[in-house]
VOTI-743025 format. One record per residue (C-alpha): x negated, y negated, z. Coordinates in steps of 0.05 Angstrom, whole numbers, padded with zeros to 5 digits, always signed. Layout:
REM residues N
XYZ
...
END
This chain:
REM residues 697
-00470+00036-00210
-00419+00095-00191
-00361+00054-00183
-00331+00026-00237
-00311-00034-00204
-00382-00046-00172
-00412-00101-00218
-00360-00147-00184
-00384-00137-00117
-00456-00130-00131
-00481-00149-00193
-00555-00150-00218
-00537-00194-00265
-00488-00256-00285
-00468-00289-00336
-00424-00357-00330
-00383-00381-00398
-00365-00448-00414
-00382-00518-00414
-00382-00566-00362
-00322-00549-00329
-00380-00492-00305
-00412-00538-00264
-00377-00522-00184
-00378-00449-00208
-00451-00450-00222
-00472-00496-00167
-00440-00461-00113
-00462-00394-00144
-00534-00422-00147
-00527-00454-00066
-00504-00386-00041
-00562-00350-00052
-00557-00298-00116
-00614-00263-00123
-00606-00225-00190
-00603-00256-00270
-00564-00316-00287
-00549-00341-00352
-00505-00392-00378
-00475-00385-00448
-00454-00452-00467
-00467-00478-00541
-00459-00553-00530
-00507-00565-00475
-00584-00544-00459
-00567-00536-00390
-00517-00538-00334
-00534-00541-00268
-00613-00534-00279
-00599-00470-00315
-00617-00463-00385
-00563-00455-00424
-00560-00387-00491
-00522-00411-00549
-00485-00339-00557
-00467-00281-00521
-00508-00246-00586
-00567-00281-00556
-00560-00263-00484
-00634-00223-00475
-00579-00171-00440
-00514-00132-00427
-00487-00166-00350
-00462-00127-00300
-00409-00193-00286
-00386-00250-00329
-00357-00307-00309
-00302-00339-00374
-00275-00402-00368
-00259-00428-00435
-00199-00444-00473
-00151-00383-00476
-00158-00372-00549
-00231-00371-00550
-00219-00331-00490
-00201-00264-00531
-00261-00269-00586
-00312-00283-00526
-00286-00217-00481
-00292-00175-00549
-00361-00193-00558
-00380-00180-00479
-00354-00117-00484
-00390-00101-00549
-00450-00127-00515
-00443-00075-00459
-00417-00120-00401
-00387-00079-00346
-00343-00126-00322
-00310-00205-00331
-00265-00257-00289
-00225-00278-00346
-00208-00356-00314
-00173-00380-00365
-00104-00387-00358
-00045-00414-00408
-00028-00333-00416
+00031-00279-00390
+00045-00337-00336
+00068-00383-00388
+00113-00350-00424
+00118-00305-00491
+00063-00328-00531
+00024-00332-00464
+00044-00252-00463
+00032-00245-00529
-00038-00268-00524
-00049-00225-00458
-00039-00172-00498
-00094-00188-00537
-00134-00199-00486
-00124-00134-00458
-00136-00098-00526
-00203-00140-00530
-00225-00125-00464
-00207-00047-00468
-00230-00008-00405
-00279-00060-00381
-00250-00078-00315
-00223-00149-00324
-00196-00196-00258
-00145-00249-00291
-00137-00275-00336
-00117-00330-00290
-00163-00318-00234
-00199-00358-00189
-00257-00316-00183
-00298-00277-00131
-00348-00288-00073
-00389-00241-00034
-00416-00265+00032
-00455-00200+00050
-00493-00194-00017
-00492-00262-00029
-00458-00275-00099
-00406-00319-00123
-00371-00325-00195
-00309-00368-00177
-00290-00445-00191
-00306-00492-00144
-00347-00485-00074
-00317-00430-00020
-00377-00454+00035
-00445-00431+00053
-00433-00365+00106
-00463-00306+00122
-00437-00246+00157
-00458-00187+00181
-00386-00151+00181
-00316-00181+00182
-00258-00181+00133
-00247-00188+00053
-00196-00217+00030
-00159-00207-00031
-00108-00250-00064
-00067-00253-00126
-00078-00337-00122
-00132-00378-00109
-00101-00426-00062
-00094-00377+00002
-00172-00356-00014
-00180-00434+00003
-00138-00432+00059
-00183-00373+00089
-00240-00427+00085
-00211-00493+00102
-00171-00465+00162
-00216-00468+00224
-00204-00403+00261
-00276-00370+00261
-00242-00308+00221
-00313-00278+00194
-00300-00267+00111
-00349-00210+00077
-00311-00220+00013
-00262-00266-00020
-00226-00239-00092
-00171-00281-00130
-00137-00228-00183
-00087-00273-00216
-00053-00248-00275
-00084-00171-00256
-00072-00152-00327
-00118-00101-00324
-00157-00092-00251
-00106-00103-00200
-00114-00126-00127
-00091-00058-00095
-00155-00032-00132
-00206-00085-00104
-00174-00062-00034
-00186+00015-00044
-00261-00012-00068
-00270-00057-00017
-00249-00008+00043
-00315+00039+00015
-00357-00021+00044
-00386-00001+00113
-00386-00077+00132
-00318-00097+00116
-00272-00078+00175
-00203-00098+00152
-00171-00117+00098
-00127-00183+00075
-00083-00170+00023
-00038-00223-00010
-00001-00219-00076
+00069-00234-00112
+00066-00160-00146
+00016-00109-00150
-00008-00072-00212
+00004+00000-00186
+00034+00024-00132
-00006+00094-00121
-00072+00055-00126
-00039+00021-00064
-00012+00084-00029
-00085+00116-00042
-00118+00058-00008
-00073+00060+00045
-00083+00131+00061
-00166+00109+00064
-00151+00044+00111
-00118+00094+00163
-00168+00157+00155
-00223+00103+00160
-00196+00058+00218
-00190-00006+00173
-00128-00039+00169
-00092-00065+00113
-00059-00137+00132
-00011-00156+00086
+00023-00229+00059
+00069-00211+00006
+00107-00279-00028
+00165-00274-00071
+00209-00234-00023
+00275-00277-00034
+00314-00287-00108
+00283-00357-00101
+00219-00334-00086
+00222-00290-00139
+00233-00340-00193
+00180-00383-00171
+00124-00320-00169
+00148-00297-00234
+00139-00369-00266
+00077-00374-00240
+00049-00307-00252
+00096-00275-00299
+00097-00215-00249
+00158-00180-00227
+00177-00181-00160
+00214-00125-00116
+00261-00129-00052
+00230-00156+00008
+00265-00108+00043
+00237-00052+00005
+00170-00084+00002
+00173-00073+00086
+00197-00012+00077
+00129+00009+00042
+00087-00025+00083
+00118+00014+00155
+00115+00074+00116
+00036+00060+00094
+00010+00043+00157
+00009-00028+00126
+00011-00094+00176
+00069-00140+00147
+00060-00210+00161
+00108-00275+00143
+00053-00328+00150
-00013-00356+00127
-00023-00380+00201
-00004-00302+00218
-00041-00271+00161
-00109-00298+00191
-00099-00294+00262
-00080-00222+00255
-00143-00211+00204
-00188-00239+00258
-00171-00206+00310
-00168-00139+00289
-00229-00144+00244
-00268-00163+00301
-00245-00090+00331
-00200-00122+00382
-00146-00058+00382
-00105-00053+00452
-00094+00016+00469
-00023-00002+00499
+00023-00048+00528
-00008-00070+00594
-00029-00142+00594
-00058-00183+00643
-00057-00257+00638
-00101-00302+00673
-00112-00373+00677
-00118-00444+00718
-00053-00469+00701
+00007-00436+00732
+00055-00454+00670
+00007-00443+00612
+00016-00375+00648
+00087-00364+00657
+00092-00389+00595
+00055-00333+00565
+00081-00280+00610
+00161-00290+00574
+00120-00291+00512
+00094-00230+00523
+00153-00196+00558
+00198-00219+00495
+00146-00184+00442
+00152-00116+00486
+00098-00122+00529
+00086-00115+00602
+00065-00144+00661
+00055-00101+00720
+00034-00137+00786
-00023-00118+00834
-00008-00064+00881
-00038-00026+00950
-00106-00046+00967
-00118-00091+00899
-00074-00134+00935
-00110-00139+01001
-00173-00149+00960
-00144-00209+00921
-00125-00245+00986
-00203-00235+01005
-00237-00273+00938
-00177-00320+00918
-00166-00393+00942
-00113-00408+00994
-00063-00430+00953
-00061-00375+00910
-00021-00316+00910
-00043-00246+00877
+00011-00236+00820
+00006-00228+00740
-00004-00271+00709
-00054-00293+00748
-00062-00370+00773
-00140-00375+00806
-00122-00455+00816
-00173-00503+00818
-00191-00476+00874
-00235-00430+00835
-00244-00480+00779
-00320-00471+00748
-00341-00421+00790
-00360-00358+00750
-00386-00316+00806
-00309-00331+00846
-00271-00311+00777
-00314-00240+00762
-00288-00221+00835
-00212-00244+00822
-00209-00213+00755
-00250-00147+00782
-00197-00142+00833
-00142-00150+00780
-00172-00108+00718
-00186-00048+00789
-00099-00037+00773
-00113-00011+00700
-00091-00056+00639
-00098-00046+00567
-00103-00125+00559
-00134-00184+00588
-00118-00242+00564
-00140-00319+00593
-00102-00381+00564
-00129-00443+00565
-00127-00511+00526
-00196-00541+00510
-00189-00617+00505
-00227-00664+00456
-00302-00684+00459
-00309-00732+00508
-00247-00734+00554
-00271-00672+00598
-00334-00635+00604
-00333-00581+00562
-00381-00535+00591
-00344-00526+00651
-00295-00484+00614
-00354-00428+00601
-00351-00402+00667
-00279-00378+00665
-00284-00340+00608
-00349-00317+00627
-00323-00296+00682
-00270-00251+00639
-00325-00221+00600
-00365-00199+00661
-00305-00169+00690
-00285-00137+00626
-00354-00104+00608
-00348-00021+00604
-00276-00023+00624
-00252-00010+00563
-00196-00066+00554
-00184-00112+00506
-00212-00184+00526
-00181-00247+00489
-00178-00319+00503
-00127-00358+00478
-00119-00433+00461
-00036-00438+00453
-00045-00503+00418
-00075-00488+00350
-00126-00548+00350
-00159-00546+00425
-00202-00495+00410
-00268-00523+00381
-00309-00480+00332
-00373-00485+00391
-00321-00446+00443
-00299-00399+00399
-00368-00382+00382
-00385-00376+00448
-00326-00337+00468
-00333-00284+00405
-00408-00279+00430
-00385-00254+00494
-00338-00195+00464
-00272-00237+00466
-00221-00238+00418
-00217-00317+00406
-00145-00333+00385
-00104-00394+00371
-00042-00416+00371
+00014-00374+00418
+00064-00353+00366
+00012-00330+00322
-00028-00291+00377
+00029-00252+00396
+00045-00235+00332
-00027-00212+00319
-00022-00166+00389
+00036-00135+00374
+00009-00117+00294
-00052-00091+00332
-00013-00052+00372
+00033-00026+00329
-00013-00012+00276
-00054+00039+00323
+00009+00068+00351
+00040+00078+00279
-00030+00101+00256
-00034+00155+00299
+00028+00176+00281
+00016+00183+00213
-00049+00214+00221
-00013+00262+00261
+00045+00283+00205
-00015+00285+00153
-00036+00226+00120
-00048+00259+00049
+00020+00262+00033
+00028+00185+00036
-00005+00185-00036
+00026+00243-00067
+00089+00209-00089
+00116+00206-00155
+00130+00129-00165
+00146+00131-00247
+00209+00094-00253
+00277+00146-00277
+00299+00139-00355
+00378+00101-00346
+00418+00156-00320
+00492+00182-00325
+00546+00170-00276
+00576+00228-00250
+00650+00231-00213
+00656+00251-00144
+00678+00321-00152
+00608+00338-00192
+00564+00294-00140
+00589+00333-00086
+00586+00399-00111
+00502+00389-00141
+00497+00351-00073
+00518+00418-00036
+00481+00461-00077
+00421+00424-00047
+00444+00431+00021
+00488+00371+00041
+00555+00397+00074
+00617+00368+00041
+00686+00376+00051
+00734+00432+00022
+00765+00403-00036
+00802+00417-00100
+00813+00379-00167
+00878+00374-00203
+00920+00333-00242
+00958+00273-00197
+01033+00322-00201
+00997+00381-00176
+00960+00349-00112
+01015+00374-00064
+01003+00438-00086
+00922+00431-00076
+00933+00394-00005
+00975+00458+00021
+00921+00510-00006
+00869+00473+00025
+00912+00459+00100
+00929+00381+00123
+00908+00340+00148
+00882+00322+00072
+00843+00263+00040
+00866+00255-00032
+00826+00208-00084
+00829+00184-00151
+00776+00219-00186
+00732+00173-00243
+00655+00160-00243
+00677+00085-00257
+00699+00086-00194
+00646+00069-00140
+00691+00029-00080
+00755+00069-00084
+00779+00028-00030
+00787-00039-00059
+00818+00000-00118
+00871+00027-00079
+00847+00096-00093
+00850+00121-00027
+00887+00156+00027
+00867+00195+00090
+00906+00225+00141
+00961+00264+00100
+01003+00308+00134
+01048+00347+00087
+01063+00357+00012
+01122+00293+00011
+01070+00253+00038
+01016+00266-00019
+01074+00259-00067
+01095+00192-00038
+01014+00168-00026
+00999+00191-00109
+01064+00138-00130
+01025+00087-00088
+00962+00094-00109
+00979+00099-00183
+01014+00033-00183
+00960+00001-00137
+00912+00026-00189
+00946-00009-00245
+00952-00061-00210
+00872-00071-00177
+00837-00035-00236
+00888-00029-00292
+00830-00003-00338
+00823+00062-00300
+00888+00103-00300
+00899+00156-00251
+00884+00211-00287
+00857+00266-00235
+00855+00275-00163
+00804+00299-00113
+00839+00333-00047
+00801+00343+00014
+00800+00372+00079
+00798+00319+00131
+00740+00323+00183
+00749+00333+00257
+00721+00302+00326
+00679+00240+00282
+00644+00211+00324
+00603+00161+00287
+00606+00132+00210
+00535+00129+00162
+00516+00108+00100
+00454+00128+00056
+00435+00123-00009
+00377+00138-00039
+00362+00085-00106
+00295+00064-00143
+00261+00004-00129
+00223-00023-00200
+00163-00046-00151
+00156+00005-00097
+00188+00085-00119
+00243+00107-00089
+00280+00079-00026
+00325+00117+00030
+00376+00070+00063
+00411+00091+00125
+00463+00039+00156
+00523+00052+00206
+00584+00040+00189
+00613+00067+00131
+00667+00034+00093
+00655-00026+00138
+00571-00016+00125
+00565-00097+00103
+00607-00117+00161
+00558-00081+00217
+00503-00116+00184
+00465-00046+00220
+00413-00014+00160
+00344+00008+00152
+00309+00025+00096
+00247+00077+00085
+00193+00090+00027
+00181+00158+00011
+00153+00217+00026
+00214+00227+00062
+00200+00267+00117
+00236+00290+00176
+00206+00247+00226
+00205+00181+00186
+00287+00197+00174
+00289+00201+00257
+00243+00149+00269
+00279+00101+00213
+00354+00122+00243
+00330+00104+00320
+00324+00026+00287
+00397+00021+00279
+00453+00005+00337
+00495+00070+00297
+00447+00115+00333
+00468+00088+00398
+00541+00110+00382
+00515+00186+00361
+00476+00198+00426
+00542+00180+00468
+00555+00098+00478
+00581+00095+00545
+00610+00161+00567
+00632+00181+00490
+00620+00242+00459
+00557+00254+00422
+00553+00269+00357
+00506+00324+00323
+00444+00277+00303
+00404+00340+00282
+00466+00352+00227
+00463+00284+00202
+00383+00298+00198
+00395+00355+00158
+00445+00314+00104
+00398+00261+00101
+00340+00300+00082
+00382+00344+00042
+00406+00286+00005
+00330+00248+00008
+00299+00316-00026
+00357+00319-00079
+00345+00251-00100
+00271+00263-00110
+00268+00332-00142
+00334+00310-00194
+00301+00241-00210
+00364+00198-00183
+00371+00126-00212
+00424+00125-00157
+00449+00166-00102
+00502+00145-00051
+00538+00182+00012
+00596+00132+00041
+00609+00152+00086
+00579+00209+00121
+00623+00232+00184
+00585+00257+00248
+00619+00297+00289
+00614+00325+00350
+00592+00386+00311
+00564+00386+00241
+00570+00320+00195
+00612+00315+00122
+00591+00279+00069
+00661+00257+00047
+00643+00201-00005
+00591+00200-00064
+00563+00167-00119
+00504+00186-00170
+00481+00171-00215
+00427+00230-00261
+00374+00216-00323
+00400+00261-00368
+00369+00325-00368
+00332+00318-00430
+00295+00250-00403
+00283+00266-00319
+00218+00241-00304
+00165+00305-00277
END
């Protein structure tokens, strides 16, 4: 075996541990088909299952590739010592009552780890495994009787969205099914970076409340997109409530949903919200179902299942263009009377059941060049219609479709009118077969964006994505405003002239430097100088700065009597602004460091207008992420205004991204930056250094 992770997937050998609680485990594992060694270790029985049962792991006749534990957790430890001794090469450790618990649940995790050493280990607190292609199971309880040729694995941190994958009927074909639980030592972003290797998997689910280590993840990223495979992600715990519940469950920690998106659009990575989207986005791409654009054609017998699609579609960014020059003439010729060439498309019962009528109205159609076809219909319950009429329409589809290039789907909007015979049917044809239409628009528009944002990654260089230092910064030092701006500009971020001096000698500073002036109270306590009071802009001549420094140092004692006014920063004001921005650069404990952009400055939280982006922080992803917001609107000219110099505010953003990197910043912040017309000032800053002595390489 060349992969250390291997005897998972495809094991010669097995070996179950426990008692009777091994009985689902060993039946199912026994019904699906293995073809290699099984033993059962289990001292209190002769056999389980009609296997014999060893009294020992000293008397198993071998080392496994794969065990199976599922005893009590402090048995648990003693039992994973002596595998490993043994020469197992790997072990779902089931038990749970560990890390997820509590201390002495950690405490014994620990342990566990120690005992199981570099054998790769899913759990403790793990459902198990099942492999559909090499048929294999060592998990708890019975996952169903399938075999595939290709489709999607799925990989989850818990066992009860595995179920989900098999009790939800949506024909999604499953190679592989892996529940990681505890990952204390083999996490779930590793299976994934395995799992992509396989030529027969073709996507990826991946669902988790944290994630062992995020390079693994940005390596196996980088592999889905040079391979074509995507990577659909659920990820749970995004909210602070959310949070509490994971970590309770799992003892995991949890990071930012916001960042957690952030990492995904930067990884090529589909983000989805629901189980219901999680699998209908699985099974359509994994089928190979990848519109090359926006052009959709909908079809159908019903002229409001239709329309109703068609603002569906326009709403997700889609479009509909209608049948033009001779395409129209040609439509008149094969539909029915009462129909009228459009998109979408109503054939009417006119051409109900007739396959041979549909090819020639969807020929005509498909002749006008769409990326899409798509035919909605309903199919109603056994017995109230006859179900084999509704073959010939999309029949019809797939004949029409064939060497065209487009993608073909049919869609049931209701989830449950779809019966598992049509969808068969329908897949057999070379249609996508989705259900339900919230969740098949959101699974289009993943597909679509995922080959549009692939390419674009591919293009900038894919390697990259991987290469990024994601070991969190040793607690850092706060620095005052005057020394953030000048390291700031020494790495390229333009910031306002400015002087320090003691409060009586600011005049003096303001007329050296020419008004208009900003002046500040200078302390690195003090991170929102305006709620402090310790602020003014706009100052026109030394009695003014006098008169603004009496203000501010009783507004000061009076708003934040612990910091005195003991030095001011004066500053050149900036011309022609056009627009306000905020960024900051801070580290996320769960995904490296994060760049967020927003409009608005002082009044950021009140514009409610940010984006966020995972590094590498490169050029275009600092474009691409500052097009999101409504600010950008304002900096290319809103409504006969001046522009403002985007390719300035570029510059300080990747000035400031590439400073925050190289120094190892806890915690950077530019509030606000002002775009002008020409050039843009950083005239506001907070950071926050490790000490010299401690920066992470």
């Amino acid at each position: 075996m060349t992969h250390s992770l291997e005897p998972f997937f495809r094991p010669k050998s097995v070996a179950f541990v426990g008692g009777s609680n091994l009985n689902p485990a060993l039946k199912y594992h026994r019904d699906l088909g293995f073809d290699g060694s099984t033993w059962v270790v289990s001292p209190k029985y002769d056999t389980l299952q009609g296997y014999p049962c060893i009294p020992s792991i000293e008397h198993l006749p071998g080392a496994p590739d794969l065990a199976f534990v599922a005893i009590r957790r402090e048995a648990t430890i003693e039992v994973i010592a002596e595998l490993r001794a043994k020469g197992c090469k790997a072990v779902v450790c089931n038990a749970a009552g560990f890390a997820e618990t509590g201390k002495i649940g950690g405490d014994l995790q620990a342990r566990l780890m120690a005992a199981a050493g570099e054998m790769p280990m899913l759990g403790p607190n793990a459902v198990g495994l099942v492999n559909f292609v090499d048929p294999m199971a060592a998990i708890m309880d019975h996952f169903g009787i399938r075999r595939v040729e290709k489709g999607a694995a799925v990989v989850s941190q818990g066992g009860g969205l595995l179920c989900d994958a098999v009790f939800s009927d949506r024909g999604l074909p499953i190679t592989h099914l892996v529940g990681g639980g505890n990952q204390a030592l083999t996490g779930m972003e590793s299976c994934v970076d395995y799992l992509l290797d396989d030529p027969r998997v073709t996507a990826i689910g991946l669902s988790f409340e944290s994630l062992l280590d995020i390079a693994v993840l940005r390596r196996a990223a980088v592999k889905s997109l040079q391979l074509g495979k995507p990577i659909v992600a659920i990820k749970f715990g995004k909210t602070e409530s959310g949070a509490h519940a994971a970590a309770t469950h799992t003892a995991s920690m949890t990071g930012a949903g916001a960042a957690w998106e952030a990492l995904f659009d930067r990884l090529g990575i589909i983000s989805t919200a629901s189980e219901s989207e999680f699998f209908e986005t699985l099974k359509l791409i994994s089928s190979g179902h990848m519109p090359k654009g926006r052009r959709v054609l909908v079809t159908a017998v019903s002229g409001v299942l239709g329309v109703m699609l068609a603002d569906h579609l326009s709403a997700a960014g889609f479009e509909l263009p209608q049948p033009t020059g001779e395409r129209v003439a040609h439509l008149r010729e094969v539909l029915p009377l009462m129909a009228t060439p459009c998109n979408p498309q109503d054939v009417t019962m006119g051409a109900w059941n007739d396959k041979e009528r549909q090819t020639a109205i969807y020929s005509a159609l498909l002749d006008e060049g769409y990326d899409v076809a798509l035919m909605v219909q309903n199919y109603p319950r056994e017995g109230m219609w006859d179900v084999s009429e509704y073959a010939a329409q999309v029949e019809a589809l797939a004949g029409a479709c064939a060497g065209r290039g487009v993608t073909a789907m049919q869609l049931a909007p209701m989830v449950d009118c779809f019966p598992a015979h049509a969808r068969e049917h329908t897949q057999n044809l070379g249609l996508a077969a989705m259900q339900g239409l919230e969740e098949c628009m959101k699974a289009l528009s993943h597909a679509v964006w995922w080959r549009e944002r692939r390419d674009e990654l591919m293009d900038a260089g894919v390697e990259r994505l991987a290469n990024v230092e994601v070991a969190r910064p040793k607690p850092g030092v706060s620095h005052d405003e005057a020394a953030a701006k000048r390291m700031l500009a020494a790495a390229g971020v333009n910031v306002p002239t400015l002087r320090v001096t003691a409060p009586d000698r600011a005049h003096e500073a303001a007329s050296e430097i020419g008004f208009p002036v900003a002046l500040k109270a200078l302390d690195a306590r003090l991170q929102h100088k305006t709620e402090a009071g310790a602020v003014r802009i706009g100052l026109t001549s030394p009695q003014e700065v006098r008169e603004a420094i009496d203000a501010m140092r009783a507004d000061m004692k009076r708003l934040v009597p612990d910091i005195p006014l003991a030095a001011t920063l004066v500053e050149a004001m900036a011309p022609d602004v056009v627009a306000e921005v905020m960024a900051s650069v801070s580290f996320d404990c769960s995904v490296g460091h994060i760049l967020m952009i927003a409009g608005g400055g002082v009044e950021a939280e009140l514009w409610n207008d940010s984006t966020l982006l995972a590094a590498p922080f490169l050029r275009a992803e600092i474009s691409r992420a500052l097009d999101r917001l409504k600010v950008a609107q304002r900096i290319r000219g809103w409504r006969g205004r001046p522009s403002g110099d985007r390719e300035a505010l570029l510059d300080t953003l990747g000035a400031l991204a590439g400073f925050a990197l190289a120094e190892g910043a806890e915690q950077v912040e530019i509030n606000p930056i002002l775009v002008g017309r020409r050039g843009a000032l950083a005239v506001d800053a907070v950071l926050k250094l490790a000490r010299r002595e401690e920066r992470v390489a």
